[in-house]
VOPANU-67515 format. One line per 3 residues: for each residue x, y, z of N, C-alpha, C, CB. Coordinates in steps of 0.001 Angstrom, whole numbers, plus 500000, padded with zeros to 6 digits. Glycine has a CB too. Example, Ala and Ser with C-alpha at 12.3 -4.5 7.8 and 13.67 -1.06 7.14 Angstrom:
// residues 2
513190,494310,507800,512300,495500,507800,513200,496700,507800,511308,495527,509046 ~ 512850,497750,507080,513670,498940,507140,512900,500030,507870,514084,499402,505725
// end
This chain:
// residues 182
500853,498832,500000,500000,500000,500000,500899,501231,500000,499029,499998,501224 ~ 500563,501873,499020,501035,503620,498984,501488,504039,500291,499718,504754,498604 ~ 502400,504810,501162,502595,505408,501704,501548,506240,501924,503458,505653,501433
501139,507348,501316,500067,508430,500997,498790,507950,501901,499669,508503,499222 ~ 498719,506697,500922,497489,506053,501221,497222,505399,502698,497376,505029,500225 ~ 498512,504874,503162,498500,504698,504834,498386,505862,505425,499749,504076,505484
498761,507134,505246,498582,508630,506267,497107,508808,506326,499331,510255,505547 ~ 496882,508410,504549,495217,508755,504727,494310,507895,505977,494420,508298,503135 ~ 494246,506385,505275,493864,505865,506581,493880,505862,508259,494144,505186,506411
495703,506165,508295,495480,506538,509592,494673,507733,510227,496554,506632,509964 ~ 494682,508806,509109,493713,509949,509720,492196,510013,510301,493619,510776,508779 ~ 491923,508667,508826,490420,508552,509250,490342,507866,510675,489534,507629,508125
491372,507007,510728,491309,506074,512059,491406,506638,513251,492306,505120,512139 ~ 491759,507931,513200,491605,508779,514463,492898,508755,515314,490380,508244,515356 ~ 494052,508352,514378,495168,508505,514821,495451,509784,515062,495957,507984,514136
496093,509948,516491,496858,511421,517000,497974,511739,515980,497658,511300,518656 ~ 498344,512687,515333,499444,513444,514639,500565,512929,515416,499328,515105,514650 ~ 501000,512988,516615,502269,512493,517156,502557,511081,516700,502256,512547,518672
501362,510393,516795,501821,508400,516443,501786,508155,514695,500121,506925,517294 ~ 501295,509348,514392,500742,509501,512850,502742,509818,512401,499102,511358,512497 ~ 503181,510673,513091,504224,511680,512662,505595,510010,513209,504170,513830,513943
505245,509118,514004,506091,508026,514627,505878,507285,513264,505550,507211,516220 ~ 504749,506996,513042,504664,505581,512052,505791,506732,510351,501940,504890,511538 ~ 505188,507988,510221,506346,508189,508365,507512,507722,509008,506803,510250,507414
507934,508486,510043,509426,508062,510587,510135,506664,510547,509436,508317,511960 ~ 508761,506037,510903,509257,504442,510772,509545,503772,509332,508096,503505,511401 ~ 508440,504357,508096,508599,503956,507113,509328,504862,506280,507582,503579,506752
510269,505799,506791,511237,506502,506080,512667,505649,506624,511144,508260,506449 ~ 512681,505111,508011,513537,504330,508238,513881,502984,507543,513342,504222,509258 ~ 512310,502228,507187,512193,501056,506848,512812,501533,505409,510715,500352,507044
512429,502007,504497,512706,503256,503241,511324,502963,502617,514279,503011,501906 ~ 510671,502935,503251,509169,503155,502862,508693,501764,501871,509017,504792,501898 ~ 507891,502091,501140,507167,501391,500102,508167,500851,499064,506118,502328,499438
508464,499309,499114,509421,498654,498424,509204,498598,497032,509572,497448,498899 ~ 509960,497966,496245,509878,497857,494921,509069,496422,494674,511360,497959,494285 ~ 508999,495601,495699,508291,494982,495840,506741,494713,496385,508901,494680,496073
506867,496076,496674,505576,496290,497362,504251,496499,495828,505834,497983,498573 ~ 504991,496796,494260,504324,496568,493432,503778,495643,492710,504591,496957,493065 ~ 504455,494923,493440,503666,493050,492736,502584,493260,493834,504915,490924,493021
502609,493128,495286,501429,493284,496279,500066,493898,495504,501922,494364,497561 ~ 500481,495381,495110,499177,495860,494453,498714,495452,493291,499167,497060,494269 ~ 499581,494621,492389,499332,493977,491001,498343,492861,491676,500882,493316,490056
498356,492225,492696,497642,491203,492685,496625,491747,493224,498104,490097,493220 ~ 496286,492769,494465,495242,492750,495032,494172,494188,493889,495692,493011,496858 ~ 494899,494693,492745,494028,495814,491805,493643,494988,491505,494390,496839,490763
494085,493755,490359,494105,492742,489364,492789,491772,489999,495765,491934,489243 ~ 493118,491074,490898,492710,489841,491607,493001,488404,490796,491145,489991,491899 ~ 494081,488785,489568,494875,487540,489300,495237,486868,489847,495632,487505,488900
495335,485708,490128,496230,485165,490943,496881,483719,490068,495423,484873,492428 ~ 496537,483587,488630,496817,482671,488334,496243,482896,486208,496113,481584,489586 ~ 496784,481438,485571,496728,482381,484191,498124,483059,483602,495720,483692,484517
498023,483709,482801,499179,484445,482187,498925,485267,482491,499549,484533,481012 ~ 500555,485994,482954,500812,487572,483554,501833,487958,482423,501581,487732,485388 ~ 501569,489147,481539,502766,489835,480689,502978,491086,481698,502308,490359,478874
504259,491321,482094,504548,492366,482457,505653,493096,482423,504290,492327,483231 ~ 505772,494404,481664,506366,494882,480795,506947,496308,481899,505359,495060,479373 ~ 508149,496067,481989,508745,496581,483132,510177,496966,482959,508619,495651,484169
511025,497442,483935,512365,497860,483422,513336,496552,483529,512966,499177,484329 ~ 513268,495149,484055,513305,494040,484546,514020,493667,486095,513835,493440,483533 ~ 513447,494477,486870,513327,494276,488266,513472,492776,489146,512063,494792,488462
514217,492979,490064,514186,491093,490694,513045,491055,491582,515746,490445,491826 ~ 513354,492241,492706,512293,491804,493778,510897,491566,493496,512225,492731,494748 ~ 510322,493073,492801,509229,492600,492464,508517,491614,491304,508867,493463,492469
509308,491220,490799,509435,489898,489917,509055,488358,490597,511027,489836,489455 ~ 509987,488680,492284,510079,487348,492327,508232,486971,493788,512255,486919,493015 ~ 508128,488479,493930,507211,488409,494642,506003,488027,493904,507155,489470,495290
505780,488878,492899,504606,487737,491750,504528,486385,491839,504947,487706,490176 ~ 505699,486058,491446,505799,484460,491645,505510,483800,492565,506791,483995,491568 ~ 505773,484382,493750,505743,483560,494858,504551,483756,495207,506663,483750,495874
503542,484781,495158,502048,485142,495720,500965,484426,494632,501779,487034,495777 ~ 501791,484281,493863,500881,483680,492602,501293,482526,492214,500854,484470,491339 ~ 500067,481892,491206,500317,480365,490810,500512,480758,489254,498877,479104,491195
500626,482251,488881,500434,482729,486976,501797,482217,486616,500256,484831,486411 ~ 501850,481817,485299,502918,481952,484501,503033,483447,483943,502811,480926,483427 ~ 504744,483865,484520,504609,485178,483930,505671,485300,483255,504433,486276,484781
505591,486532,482183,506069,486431,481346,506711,488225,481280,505114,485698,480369 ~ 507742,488336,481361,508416,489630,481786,509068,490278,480576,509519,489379,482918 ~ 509026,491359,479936,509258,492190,478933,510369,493505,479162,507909,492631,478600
511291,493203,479502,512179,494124,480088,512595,494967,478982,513341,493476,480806 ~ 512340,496165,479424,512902,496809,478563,514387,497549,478680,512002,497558,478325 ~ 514829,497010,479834,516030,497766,480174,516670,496299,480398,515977,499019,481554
517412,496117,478900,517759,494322,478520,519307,494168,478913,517565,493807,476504 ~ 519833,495362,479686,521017,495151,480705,520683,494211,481762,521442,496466,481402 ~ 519671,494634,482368,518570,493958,483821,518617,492079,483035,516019,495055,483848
518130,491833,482308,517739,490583,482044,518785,489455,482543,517488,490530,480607 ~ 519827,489067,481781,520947,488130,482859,520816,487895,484190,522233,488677,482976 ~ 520840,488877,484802,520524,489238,486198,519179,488472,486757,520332,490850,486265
517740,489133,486131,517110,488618,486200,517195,487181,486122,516624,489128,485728 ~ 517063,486447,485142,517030,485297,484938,517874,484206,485578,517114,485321,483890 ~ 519208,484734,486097,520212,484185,487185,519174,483816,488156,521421,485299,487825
518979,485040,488612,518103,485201,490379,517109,483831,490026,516765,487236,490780 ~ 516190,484172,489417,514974,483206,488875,515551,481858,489241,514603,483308,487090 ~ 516789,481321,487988,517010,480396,488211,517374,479355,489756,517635,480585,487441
518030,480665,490177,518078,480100,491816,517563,480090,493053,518782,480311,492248 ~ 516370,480996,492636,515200,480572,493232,514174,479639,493167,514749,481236,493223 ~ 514476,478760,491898,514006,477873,491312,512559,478248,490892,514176,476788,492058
512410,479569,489903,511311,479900,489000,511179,479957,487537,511010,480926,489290 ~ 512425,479489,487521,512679,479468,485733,512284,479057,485135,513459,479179,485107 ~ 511125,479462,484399,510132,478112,483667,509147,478865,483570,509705,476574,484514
508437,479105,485262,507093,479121,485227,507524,480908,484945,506062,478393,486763 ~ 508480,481624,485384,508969,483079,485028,509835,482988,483833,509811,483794,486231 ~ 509062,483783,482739,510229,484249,481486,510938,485299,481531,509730,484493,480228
511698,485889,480881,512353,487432,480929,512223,487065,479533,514041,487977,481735 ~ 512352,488105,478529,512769,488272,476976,513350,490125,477369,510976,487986,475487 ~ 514095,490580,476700,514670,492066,476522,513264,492531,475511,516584,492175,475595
512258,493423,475448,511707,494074,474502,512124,495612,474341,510381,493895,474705 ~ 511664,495987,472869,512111,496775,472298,510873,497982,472194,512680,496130,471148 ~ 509833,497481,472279,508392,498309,472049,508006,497645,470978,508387,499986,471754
506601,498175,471045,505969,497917,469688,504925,497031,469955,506914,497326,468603 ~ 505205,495477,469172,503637,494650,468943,504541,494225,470421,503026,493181,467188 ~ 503677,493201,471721,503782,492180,472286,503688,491419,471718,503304,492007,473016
504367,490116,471996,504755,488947,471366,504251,487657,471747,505982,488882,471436 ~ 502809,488078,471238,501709,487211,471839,500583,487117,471174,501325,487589,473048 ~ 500144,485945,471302,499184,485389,470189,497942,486216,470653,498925,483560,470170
496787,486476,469754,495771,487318,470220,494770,486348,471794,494698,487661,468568 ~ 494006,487321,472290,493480,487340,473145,493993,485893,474301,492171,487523,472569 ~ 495212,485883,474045,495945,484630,475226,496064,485233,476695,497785,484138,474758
495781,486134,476916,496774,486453,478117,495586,487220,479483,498263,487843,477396 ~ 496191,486512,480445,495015,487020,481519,495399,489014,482390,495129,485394,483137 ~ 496350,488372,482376,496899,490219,483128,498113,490677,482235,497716,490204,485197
497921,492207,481836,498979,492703,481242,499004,493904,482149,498888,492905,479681 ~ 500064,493867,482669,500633,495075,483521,502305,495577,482588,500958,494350,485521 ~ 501622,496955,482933,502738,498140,481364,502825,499502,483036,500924,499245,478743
503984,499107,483180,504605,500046,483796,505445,501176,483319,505171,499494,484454 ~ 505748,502189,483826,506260,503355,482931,507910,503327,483792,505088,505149,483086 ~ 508882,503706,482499,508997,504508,481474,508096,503559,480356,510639,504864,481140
508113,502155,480590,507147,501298,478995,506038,501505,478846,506932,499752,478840 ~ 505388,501451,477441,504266,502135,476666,503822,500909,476314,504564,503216,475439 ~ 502772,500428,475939,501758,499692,475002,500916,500502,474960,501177,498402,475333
500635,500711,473715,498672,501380,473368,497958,500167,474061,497919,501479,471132 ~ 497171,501278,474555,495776,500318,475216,495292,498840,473882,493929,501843,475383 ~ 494742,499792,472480,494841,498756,471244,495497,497190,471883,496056,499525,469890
496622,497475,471891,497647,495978,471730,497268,495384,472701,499335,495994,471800 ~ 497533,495777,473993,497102,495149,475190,495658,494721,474910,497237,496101,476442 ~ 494854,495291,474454,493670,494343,474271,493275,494065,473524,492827,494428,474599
494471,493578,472551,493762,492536,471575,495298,491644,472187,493407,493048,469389 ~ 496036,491352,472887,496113,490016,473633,495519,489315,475205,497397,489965,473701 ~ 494632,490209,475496,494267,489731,476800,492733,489010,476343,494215,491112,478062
492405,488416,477310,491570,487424,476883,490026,487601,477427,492201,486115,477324 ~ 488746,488053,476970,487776,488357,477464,487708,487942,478953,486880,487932,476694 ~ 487759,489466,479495,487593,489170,481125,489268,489762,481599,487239,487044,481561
489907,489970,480874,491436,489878,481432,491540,491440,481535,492760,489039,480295 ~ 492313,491646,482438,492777,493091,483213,493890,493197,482580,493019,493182,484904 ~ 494012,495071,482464,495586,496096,482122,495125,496490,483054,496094,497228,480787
496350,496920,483440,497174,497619,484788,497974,498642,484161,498268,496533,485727 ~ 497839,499839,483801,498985,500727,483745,499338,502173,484467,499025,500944,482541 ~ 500693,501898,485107,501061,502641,485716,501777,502405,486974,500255,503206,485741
502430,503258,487570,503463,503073,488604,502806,502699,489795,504308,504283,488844 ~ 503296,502116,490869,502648,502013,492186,501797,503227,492716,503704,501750,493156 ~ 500534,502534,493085,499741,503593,493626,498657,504420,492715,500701,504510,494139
498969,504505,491423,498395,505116,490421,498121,504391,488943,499165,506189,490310 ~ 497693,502568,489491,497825,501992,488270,496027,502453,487653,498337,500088,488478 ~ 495738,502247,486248,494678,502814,486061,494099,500662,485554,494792,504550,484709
493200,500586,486145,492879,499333,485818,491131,499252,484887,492978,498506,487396 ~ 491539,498464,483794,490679,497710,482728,490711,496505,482435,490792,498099,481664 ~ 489044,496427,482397,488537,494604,482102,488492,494393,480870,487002,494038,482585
488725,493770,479769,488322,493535,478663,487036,492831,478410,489208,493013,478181 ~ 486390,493719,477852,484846,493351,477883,484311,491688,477646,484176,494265,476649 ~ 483507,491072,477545,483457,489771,477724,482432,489824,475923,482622,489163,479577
482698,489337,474786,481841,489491,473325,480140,489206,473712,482482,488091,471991 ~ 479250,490268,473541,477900,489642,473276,477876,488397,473138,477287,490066,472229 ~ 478202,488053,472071,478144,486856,471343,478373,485426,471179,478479,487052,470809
479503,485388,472500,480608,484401,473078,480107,483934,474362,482089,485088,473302 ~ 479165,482686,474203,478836,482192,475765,480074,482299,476806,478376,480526,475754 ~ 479621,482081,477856,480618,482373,479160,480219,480407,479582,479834,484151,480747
481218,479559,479861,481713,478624,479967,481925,478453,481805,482871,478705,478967 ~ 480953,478458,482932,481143,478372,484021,481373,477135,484396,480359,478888,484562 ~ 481142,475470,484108,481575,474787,484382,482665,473978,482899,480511,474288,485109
482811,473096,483711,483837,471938,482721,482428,471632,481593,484598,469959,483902 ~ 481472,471253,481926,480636,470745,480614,479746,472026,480569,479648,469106,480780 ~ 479826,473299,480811,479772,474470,479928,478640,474956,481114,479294,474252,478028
477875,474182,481793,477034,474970,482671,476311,473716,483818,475779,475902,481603 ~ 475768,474093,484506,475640,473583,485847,474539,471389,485420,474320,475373,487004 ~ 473652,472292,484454,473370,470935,483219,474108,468960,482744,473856,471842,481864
475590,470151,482951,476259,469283,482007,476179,468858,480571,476188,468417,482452 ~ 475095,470155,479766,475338,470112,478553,476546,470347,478162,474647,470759,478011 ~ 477223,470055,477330,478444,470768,476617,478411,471578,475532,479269,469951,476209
477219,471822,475397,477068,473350,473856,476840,474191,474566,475719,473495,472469 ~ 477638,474807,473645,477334,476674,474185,476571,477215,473888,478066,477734,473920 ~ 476224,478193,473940,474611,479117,473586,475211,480562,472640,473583,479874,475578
476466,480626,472098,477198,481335,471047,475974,481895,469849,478427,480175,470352 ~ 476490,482827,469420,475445,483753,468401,476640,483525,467226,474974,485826,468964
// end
């Protein structure tokens, strides 16, 4: 959680300014809001927890490896700062996530992903995707995330008129297996 966003709460909570003015102190000591503290909010904006994660980032360890570990997603990491990657992918490996975590170096442009495959695309800044791209690979129902901790702006990709929704294994509580598709 935001820094910001803890002062706020504590205010409403009726915290005194003196214990209010103890706790920044503490999290200016701690050094506040980690770099890891942005996978935390990726999962609880998102409510991914599993599925494909593209996330297109400068290629960061901590909060890389905290995804992984809070989550069951295969993710798939787009670094754009492709110095970071080695690094990355070292750490991974010896944490034993290499597999279910990719790194690739990207350059911008298309993502490198088949259409509507992907459950969460999180585009952190300085990196760009047009909204466009990101949703034409996320998959009816699948969330973008863009933006830095604290200020991600979050979208569902609409679910098609046209495209039954599939709630059980044989398509609905029935056990028919046809869909009701237009």
């Amino acid at each position: 959680m935001p820094v910001a966003t803890r002062i706020v709460a504590a205010r409403k909570a009726g915290i005194s300014t003196a214990l209010l003015a103890a706790f920044v102190a503490t999290l200016c000591l701690k050094g506040g809001p980690t770099r890891a503290d942005m996978a935390e909010e990726i999962i609880a904006t998102s409510g991914v927890r599993a599925g494909l994660v593209v996330w297109v980032q400068r290629g960061d360890v901590e909060p890389t490896l905290t995804l992984a570990r809070k989550t069951q997603a295969l993710i798939h990491v787009l670094a754009i700062d492709a110095e970071r990657v080695p690094a990355l992918r070292q750490r991974l490996a010896k944490e034993g996530l290499a597999g279910r975590v990719t790194v690739e170096a990207w350059k911008g442009g298309l993502l490198p992903l088949v259409d509507e495959s992907v459950n969460l695309v999180v585009v952190e800044p300085p990196a760009s995707v047009s909204d466009a791209e990101a949703r034409r690979v996320l998959r009816p129902g699948g969330v973008l995330l863009v933006g830095s901790e604290g200020q991600q702006r979050k979208t569902v990709k609409p679910w098609p008129a046209d495209i039954d929704q599939w709630t059980h294994f044989l398509h609905d509580p029935s056990g028919n297996a046809v869909a009701s598709d237009r």
